[in-house]
C-alpha positions as a Markdown table, in Angstrom:
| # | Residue | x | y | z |
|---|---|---|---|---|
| 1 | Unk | -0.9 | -0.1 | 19.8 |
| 2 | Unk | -3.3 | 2.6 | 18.6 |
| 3 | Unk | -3.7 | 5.9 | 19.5 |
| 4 | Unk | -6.6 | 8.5 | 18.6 |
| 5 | Unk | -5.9 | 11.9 | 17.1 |
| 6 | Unk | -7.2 | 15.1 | 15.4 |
| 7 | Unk | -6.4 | 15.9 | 11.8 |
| 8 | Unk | -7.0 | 19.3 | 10.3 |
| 9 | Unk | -7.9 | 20.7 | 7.1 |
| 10 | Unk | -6.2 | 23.6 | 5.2 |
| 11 | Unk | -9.0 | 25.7 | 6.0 |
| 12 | Unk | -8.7 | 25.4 | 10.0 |
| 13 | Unk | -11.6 | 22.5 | 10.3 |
| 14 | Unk | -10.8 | 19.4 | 12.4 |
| 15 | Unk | -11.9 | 16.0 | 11.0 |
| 16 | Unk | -13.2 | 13.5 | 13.4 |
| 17 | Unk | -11.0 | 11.5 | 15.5 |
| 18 | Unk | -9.0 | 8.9 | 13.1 |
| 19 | Unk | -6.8 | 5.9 | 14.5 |
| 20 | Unk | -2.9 | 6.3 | 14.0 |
| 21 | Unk | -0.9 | 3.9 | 14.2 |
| 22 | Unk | 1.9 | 4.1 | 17.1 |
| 23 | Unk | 5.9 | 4.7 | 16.1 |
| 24 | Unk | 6.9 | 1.7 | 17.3 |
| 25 | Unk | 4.8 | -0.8 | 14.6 |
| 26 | Unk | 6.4 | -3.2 | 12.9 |
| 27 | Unk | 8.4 | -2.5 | 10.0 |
| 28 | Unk | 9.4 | -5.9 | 8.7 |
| 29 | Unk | 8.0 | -9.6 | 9.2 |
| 30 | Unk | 9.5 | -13.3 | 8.6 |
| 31 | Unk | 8.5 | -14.9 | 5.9 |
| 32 | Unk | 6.5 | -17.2 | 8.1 |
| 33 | Unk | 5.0 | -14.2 | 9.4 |
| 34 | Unk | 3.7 | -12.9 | 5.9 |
| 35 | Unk | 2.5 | -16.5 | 4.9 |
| 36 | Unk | 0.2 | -16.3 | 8.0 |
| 37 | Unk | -1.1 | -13.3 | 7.2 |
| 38 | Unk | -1.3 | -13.2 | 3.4 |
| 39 | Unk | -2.4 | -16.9 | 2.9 |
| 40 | Unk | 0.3 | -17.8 | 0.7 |
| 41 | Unk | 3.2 | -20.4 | 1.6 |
| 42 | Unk | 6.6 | -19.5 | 1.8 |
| 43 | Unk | 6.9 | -21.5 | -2.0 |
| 44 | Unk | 5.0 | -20.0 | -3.3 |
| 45 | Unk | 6.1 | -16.4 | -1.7 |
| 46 | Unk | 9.7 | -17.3 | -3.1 |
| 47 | Unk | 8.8 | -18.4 | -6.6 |
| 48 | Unk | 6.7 | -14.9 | -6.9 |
| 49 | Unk | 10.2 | -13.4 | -5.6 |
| 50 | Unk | 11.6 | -14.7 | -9.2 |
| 51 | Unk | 9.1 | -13.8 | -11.1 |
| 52 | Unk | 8.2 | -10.4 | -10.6 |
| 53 | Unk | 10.0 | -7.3 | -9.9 |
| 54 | Unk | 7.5 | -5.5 | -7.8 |
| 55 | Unk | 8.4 | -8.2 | -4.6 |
| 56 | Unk | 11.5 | -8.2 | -3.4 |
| 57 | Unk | 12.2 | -8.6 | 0.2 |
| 58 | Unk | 15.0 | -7.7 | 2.5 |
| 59 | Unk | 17.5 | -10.4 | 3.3 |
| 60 | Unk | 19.9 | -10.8 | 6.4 |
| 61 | Unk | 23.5 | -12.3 | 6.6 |
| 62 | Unk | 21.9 | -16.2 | 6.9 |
| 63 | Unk | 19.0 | -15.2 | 4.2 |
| 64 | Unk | 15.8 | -15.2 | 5.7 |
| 65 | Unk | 13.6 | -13.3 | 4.1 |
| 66 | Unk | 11.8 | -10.2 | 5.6 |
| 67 | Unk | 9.1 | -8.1 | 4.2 |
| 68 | Unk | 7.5 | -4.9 | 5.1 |
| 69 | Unk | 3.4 | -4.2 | 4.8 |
| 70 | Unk | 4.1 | -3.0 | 0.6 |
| 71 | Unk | 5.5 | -6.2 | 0.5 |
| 72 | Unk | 2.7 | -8.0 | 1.8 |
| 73 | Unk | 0.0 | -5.3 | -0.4 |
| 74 | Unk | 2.2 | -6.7 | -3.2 |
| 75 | Unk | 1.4 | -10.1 | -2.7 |
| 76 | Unk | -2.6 | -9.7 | -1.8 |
| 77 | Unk | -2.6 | -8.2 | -4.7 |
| 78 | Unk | -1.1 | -10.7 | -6.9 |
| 79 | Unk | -3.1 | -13.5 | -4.9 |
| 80 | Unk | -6.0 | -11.3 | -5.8 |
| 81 | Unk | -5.4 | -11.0 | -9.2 |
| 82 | Unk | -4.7 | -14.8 | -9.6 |
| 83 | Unk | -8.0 | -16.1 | -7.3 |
| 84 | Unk | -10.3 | -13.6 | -7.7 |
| 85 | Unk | -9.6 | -12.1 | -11.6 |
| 86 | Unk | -8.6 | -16.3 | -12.3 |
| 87 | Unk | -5.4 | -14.6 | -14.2 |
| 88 | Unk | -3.0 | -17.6 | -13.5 |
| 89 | Unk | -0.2 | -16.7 | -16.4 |
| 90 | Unk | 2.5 | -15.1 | -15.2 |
| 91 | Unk | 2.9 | -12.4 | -17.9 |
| 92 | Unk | -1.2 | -11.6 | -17.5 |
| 93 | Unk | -0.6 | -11.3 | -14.0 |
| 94 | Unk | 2.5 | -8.8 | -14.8 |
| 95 | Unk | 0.5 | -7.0 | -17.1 |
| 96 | Unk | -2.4 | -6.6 | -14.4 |
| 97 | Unk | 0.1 | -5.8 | -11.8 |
| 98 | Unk | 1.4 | -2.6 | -14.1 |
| 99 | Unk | -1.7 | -1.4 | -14.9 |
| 100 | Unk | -2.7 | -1.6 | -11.0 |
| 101 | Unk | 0.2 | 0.8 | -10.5 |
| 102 | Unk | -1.0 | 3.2 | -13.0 |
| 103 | Unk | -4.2 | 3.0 | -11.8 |
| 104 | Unk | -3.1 | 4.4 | -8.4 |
| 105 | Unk | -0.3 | 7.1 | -10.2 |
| 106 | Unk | -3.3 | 8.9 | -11.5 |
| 107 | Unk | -5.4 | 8.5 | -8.6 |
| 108 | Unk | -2.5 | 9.5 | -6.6 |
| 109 | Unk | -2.2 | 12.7 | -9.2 |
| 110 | Unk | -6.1 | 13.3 | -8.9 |
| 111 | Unk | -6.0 | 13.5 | -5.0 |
| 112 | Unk | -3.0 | 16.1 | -5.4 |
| 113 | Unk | -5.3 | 18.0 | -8.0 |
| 114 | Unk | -8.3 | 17.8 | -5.4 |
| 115 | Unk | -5.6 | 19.0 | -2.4 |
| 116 | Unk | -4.6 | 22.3 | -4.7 |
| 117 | Unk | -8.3 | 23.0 | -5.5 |
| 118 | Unk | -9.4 | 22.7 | -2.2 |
| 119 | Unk | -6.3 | 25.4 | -0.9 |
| 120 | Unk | -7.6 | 27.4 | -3.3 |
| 121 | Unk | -11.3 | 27.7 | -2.4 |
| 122 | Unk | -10.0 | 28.0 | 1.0 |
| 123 | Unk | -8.0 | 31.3 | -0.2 |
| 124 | Unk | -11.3 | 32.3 | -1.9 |
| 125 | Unk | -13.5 | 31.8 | 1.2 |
| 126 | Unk | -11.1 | 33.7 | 3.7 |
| 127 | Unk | -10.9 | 36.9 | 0.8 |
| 128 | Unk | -14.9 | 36.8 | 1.0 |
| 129 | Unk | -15.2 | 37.2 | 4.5 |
């Protein structure tokens, strides 16, 4: 279930509504569960297992396999990078996977970057008024 709220901004604006997700979702899915909604069978799901680090679901007492929604961004994006980029060897697909993840460490670091700037013209803005 969804709900609607308010975010707001270090300067005291309010964005427009944005859709939050309720604190009961799901945390972790079957493996059946994440072959429905990733498109890959559950083979496939546990040869990736072996073969790369990044995807390593939880596993109960009898061993089923449970994964949470980084899990399943994991595999999109290897199922991405074999369909759509047509990178089908397993050390290319490593390779793409790494550099995927340094992509989004310095986009993370960029947004921080932005956040600081922003305070700070914020600071500015109140001191001119």
């Amino acid at each position: 279930m969804e709900r609607i709220e308010k975010r707001q901004y270090p300067c005291g604006e309010e964005t427009e509504d944005l859709q939050v997700m309720e604190d009961n979702e799901k945390i972790y899915f079957s493996l059946r569960e994440t072959e429905t909604e990733t498109g890959i069978s559950a083979s496939t799901l546990r040869y990736w297992e072996k073969m790369f680090d990044e995807l390593n679901p939880r596993k109960d007492g009898h061993g089923n396999r449970y994964y949470t929604r980084a899990d399943q961004e994991v595999i999109k994006r290897i199922k991405y990078i074999r369909d759509e980029l047509k990178i089908t060897r397993i050390e290319a697909i490593r390779k793409e996977l790494k550099a995927n993840e340094k992509k989004s460490d310095e986009r993370q670091a960029a947004l921080d970057i932005l956040l600081r700037v922003r305070e700070e013209l914020c600071e500015i803005r109140k001191m001119i008024k």
